[in-house]
N, C-alpha and C positions, 0 to 999 in steps of 0.2 A: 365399359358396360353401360347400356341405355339405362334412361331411367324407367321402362314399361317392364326391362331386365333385372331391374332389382326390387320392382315396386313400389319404388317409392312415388308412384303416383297415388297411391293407396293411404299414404299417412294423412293428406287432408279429410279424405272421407272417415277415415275410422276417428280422426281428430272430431269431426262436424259430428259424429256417432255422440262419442264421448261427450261432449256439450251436451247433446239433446237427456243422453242415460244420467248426467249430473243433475238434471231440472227432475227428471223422473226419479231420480233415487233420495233427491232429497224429498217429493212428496210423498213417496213412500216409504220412506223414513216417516214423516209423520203421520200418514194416513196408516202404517202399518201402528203405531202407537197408540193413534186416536181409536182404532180399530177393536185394538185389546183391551184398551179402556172401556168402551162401551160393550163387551161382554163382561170386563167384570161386572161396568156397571148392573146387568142386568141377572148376574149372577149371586150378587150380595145384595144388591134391591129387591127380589124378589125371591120366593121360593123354587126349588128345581123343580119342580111341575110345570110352574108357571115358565122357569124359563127353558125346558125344555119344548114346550108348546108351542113357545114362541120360538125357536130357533128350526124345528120342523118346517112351521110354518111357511117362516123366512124362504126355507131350503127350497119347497116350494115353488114359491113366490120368483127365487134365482132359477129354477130351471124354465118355471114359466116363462122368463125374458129370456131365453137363450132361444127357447124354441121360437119364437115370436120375433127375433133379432133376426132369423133365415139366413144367419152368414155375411150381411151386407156389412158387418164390422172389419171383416177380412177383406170381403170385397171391395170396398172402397179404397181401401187402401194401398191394395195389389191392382187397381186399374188408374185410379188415381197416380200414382205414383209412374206407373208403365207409361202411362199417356204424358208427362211432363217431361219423361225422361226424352221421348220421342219428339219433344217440340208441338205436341198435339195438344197444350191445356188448354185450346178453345172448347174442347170437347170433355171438361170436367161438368160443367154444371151438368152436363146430360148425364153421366154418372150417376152424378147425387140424386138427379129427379129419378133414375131408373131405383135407387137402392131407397131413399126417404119414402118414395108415397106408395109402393106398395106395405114396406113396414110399418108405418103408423097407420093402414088399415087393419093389416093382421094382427097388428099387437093391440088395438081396440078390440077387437074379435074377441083377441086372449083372453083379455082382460074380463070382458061380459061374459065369456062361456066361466072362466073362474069365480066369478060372483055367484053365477045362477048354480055351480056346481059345488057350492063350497062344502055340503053336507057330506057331497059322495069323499072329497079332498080330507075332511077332518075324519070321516071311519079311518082312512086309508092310513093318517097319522094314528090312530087308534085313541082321539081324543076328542067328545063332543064337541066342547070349547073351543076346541079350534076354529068351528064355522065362523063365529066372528071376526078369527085376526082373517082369515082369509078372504073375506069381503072386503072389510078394508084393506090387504094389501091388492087385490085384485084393480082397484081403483087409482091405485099407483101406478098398475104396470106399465100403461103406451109411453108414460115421462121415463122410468126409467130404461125402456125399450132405447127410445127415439132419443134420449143422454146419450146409449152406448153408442149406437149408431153415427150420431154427429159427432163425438168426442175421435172416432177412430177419423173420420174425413179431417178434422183440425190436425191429427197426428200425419197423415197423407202428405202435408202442407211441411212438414217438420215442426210443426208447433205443439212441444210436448206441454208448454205451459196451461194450455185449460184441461188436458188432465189431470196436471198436476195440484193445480191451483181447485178447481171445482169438484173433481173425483179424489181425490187421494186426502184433500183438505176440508174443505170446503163442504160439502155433504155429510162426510164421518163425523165432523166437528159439528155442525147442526146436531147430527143423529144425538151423538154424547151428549148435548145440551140440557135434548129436550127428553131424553131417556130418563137422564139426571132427575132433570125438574119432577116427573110424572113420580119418581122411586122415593123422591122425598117425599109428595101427597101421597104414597100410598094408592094410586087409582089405577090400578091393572085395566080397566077398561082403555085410556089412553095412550096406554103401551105400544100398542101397533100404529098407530098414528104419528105416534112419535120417535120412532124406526123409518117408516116410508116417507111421512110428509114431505121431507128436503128434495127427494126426489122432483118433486113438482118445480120449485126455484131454481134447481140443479138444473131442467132442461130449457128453461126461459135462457140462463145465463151461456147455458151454451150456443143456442141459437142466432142468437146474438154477436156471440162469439166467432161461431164460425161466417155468419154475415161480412162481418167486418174483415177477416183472411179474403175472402173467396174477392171482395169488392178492390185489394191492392197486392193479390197475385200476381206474379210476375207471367207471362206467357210459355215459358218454359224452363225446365231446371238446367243448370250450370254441368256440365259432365266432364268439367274440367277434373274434379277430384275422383270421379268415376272409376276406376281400374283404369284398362289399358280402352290408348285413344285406335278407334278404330277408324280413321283415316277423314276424309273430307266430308263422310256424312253425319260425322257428330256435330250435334246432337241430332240424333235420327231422325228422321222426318214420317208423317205418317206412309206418305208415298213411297220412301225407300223398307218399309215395313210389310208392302203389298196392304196397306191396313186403313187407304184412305178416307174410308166407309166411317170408321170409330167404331166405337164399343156396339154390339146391340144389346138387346135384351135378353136376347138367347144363350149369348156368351156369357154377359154378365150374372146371371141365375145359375149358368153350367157350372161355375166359376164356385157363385158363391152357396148353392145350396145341399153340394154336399158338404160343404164348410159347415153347415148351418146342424147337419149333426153330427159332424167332429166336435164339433162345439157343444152343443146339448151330449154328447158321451162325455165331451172332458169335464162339463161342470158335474154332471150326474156323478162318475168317479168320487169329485170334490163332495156334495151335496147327497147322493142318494145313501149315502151309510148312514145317518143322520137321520132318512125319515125311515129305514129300514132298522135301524137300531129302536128307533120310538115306536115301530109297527109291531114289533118282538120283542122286545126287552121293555117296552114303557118311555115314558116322558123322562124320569128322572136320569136314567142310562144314557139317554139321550142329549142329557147335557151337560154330561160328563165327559160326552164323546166330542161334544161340539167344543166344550172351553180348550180338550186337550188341540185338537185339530186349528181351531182359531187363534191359539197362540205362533202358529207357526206362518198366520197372515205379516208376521215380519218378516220371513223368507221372500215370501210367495210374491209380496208387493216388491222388495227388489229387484226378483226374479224377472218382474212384468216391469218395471222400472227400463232394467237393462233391455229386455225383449220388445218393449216398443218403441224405444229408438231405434233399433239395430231393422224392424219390416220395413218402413219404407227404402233403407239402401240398400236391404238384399232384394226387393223386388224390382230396385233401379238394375242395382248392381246384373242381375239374374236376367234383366230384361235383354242387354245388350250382350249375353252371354260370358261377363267376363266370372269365369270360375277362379281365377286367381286371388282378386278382391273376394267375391263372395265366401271362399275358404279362409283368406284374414279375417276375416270380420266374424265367420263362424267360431274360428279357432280363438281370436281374442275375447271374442264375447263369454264363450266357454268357460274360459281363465277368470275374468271380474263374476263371474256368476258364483265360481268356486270360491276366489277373493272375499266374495262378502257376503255371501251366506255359508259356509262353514263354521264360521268364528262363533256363530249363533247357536248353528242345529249340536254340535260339538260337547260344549259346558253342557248344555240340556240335557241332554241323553245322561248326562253323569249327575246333574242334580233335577231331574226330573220333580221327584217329589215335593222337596221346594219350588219348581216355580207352580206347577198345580197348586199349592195352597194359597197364591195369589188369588184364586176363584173364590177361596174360603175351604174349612176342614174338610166340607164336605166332597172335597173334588179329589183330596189327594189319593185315591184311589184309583185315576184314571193316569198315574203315574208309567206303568205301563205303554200303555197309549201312545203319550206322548212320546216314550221314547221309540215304538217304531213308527211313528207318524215322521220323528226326526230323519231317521233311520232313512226311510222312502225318502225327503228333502233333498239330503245328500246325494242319494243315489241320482233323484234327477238333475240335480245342479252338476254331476260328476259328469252324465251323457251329453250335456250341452242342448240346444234349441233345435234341435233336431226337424223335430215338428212343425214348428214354425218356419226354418228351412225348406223343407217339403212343401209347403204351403205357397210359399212365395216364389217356389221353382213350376206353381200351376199344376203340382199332384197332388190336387187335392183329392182325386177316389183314393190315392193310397193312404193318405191322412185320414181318411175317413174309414175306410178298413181298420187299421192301425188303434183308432180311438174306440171303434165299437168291441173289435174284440179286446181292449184291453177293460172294457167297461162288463164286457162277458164274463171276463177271470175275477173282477173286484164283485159283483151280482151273484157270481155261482160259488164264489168263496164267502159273502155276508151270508148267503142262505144256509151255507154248510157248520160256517164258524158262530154265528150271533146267538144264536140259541142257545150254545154250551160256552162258547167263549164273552158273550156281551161285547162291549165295545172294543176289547182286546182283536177279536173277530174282525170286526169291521176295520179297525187299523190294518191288517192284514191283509185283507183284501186291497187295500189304498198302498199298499208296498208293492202288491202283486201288479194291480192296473198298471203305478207309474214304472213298473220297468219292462210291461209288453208296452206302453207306450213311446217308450224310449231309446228301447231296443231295436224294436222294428224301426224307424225311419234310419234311425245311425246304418244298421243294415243296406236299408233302400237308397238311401245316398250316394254311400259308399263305391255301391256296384253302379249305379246308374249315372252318375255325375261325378265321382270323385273328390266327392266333400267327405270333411270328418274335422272333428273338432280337436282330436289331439297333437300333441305338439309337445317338444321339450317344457314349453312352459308352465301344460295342462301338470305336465310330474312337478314342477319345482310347485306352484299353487300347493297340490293337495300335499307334498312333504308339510313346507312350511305349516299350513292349518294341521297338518296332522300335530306337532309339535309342539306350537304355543299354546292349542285349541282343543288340543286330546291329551297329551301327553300332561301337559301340567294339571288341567282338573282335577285328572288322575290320581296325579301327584297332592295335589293337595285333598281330595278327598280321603284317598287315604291314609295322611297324618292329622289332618284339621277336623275330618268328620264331613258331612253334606248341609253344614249352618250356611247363613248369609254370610258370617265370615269368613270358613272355606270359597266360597263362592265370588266375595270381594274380591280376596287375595289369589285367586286365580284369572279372574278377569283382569286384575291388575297386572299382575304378572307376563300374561301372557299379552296384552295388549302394549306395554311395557318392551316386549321382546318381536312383537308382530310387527308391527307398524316398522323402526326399524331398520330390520329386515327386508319389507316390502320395499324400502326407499334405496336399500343397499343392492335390490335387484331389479331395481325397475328397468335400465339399461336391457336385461330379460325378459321383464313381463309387460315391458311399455305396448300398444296396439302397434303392429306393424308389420306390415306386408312380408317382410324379408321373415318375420315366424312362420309363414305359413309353409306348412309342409303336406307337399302331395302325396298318393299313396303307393305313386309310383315304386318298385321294391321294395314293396308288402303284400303284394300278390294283387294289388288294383292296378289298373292301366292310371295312366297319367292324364291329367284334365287336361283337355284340347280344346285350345280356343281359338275358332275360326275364323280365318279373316276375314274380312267385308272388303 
């Protein structure tokens, strides 16, 4: 049997994966830590008003950069990446010019129209106060606009380190510093300055950063670990692409700006129950809703850990048509997403109420909350990167369908729930969104290209987390009680028994081609990869 017949041309790339999601999970491992930190911080430094205001604000502030972003975070990376694979990276900088310098116009724009509108912005939070953080974060935006933007073109490159290092570290750690600093003086007026300010150093450093990639790139990427070789014209050429033109601007915008509100609906899902919980319910509900939701930025940074290493090789992957790699890669990616965030969302849902008193007394009440905030976690970590698949297979109006109505269901559920249910409501709503988000692509895939993420190993994954990671809690909540020492001695236990476990199966859940299973009899046709 060849090797294109067993795959195993596929173990290097999902290998080079693995490297890039280890640099990313270890900063999101810390960035998801520093992250929580700086809500408590700002939750035991300050009163719930105060920090309810400020976290509206914020919310704000993150949909403002999304809209402002216009997609070129995906785009870059989805043409970047196609063009390398093709032997064409003479024609990346023109990329970057086409996605940088309309962004840092628009997001200037943002920025000023947010300033000049900050009154109509704080009614809309339902809090006068607000006008000032919202000025000052308005003054932020084009840095942290023109961060995301360059940090996605370094990740194009495989270089997950200035994410890691400047986003996930580096920024959050400033933030906690100076949040810190501001809650010992007591001075609420510094409060938002010292949330956004890092921002500013965060986009010099990347800048910089990406300079120095772009100046000792290689001409084109390596497709030796690519799936399967498609004969004499790998690595493609742009001439054997009919494509010897390059990107234009037509493409690229086609590309990226319905991205641009798939994007602005999936942060709004994240972020709009937040200003729509403080528009109806107040400030203080508001950030009850925010510490339960924010604690789970240690999923969520994994989640984006694993998912931004894995875009640039499905867009290689996806480029040259190989669906065989792009199903391993889907289906293993699936598995480490379940892998390591389970073991987290799992205990929580069982001792909720403990970890909400991390915020202080006053939060455990958003215990609730948290647990189907977890609840939804799971669920998307169980459908796999669906969406991001979609994305990089160049359907983006389905991704973009896909995210608006699922931002319909979580919008038309806060409006119906928040007024009688409060933040319980809007958690609700964010189970409802992420499983029309998640559902539908897994659908769209399926029928259209015959991707899906499951596999024998997706079942052995969620057994095992079910067991050490549900099953004990359980167990010990219901003989220990829900203290920190119920809670020790189940995380002990269970990690104790997980880990393991994991090592006794890895032979199973290792990345590797020969997992991938098509959906051939299951009622989908079989992925047909054609030759060249």
């Amino acid at each position: 049997m060849s090797r294109e017949e067993t795959g195993g041309a596929a173990d290097p790339l999902l290998r080079r994966v693995a490297r890039g999601g280890a640099v990313n999970l270890v900063g999101a491992v810390a960035g998801a830590v520093l992250n929580t930190l700086l809500v408590i911080a700002v939750t035991r430094g300050f009163d719930q008003r105060t920090a309810g205001i400020l976290f509206a604000a914020t919310s704000v502030f993150l949909i403002a950069a999304a809209v402002a972003n216009l997609g070129t975070s995906n785009g870059i990376v989805y043409f970047v990446a196609r063009l390398r694979a093709m032997g064409a990276a003479g024609q990346v900088k023109r990329v970057l010019r086409l996605a940088l310098g309309p962004v840092t116009v628009v997001s200037a724009v943002a920025g000023a129209a947010m300033f000049a509108f900050a009154g109509e912005v704080a009614a809309l939070i339902g809090s006068p106060d607000a006008r000032a953080y919202v000025r000052i974060l308005a003054v932020f935006l084009p840095f942290a606009v023109f961060t995301d933007a360059a940090l996605a073109a370094t990740r194009a490159f495989h270089d997950m380190r200035a994410t890691a290092l400047v986003d996930r570290v580096g920024r959050p750690l400033a933030q906690l510093a100076l949040v810190g600093g501001v809650a010992l003086t007591g001075s609420v007026g510094l409060l938002t300055i010292a949330w956004a300010g890092p921002y500013l150093p965060a986009a010099v450093l990347v800048a910089v950063w990406l300079r120095a990639i772009i100046s000792r790139a290689p001409s084109s990427v390596d497709l030796g670990d690519i799936g399967e070789k498609t004969g004499p014209d790998t690595p493609l050429s742009p001439r054997s692409t009919g494509r010897g033109e390059g990107v234009t601007a037509r493409e690229f915008w086609g590309f990226s700006l319905p991205r641009s509100v798939a994007s602005i609906a999936q942060l709004g899902n994240q972020r709009l129950g937040i200003v729509l919980v403080a528009a109806l319910q107040g400030a203080v509900e508001a950030a009850v809703f925010t510490a339960a939701t924010r604690f789970i930025a240690v999923g969520q940074f994994t989640t984006q850990a694993i998912q931004l290493a894995a875009q640039p090789r499905l867009a290689e992957l996806l480029a040259v048509d190989d669906r065989r790699g792009a199903t391993a890669l889907y289906q293993s990616a699936t598995v480490w997403l379940i892998c390591l965030t389970w073991p987290l969302f799992l205990p929580v849902i069982v001792y909720a109420p403990l970890v909400m008193g991390l915020f202080g007394d006053a939060y455990v009440a958003g215990a609730d909350v948290l647990a189907v905030i977890c609840a939804a976690q799971l669920t998307a970590a169980a459908l796999g990167m669906g969406d991001l698949v979609l994305t990089m297979a160049g359907r983006t109006a389905w991704n973009l369908v896909d995210n608006l109505l699922a931002l319909a269901a979580n919008v038309a559920l806060c409006l119906v729930l928040v007024p009688h249910m409060g933040a319980v409501g809007a958690a609700a709503g964010w189970l409802a969104a992420i499983a029309v988000r998640k559902v539908l692509p897994l659908l769209q895939l399926a029928v259209a290209l015959g991707l899906h993420p499951f596999s024998r190993r997706w079942l052995m994954a969620v057994a095992v987390c079910l067991v050490w990671f549900g099953g004990v809690p359980l167990a010990c909540a219901a003989t220990l009680g829900t203290g920190w020492v119920s809670l020790t001695v189940a995380l002990g236990i269970g990690c104790a028994g997980y880990l393991p476990t994991l090592w006794r199966l890895r032979g199973v859940l290792e990345p590797a081609t020969r997992g991938a299973q098509p959906l051939a009899g299951a009622g989908f046709p079989r992925p047909r990869i054609p030759k060249r």
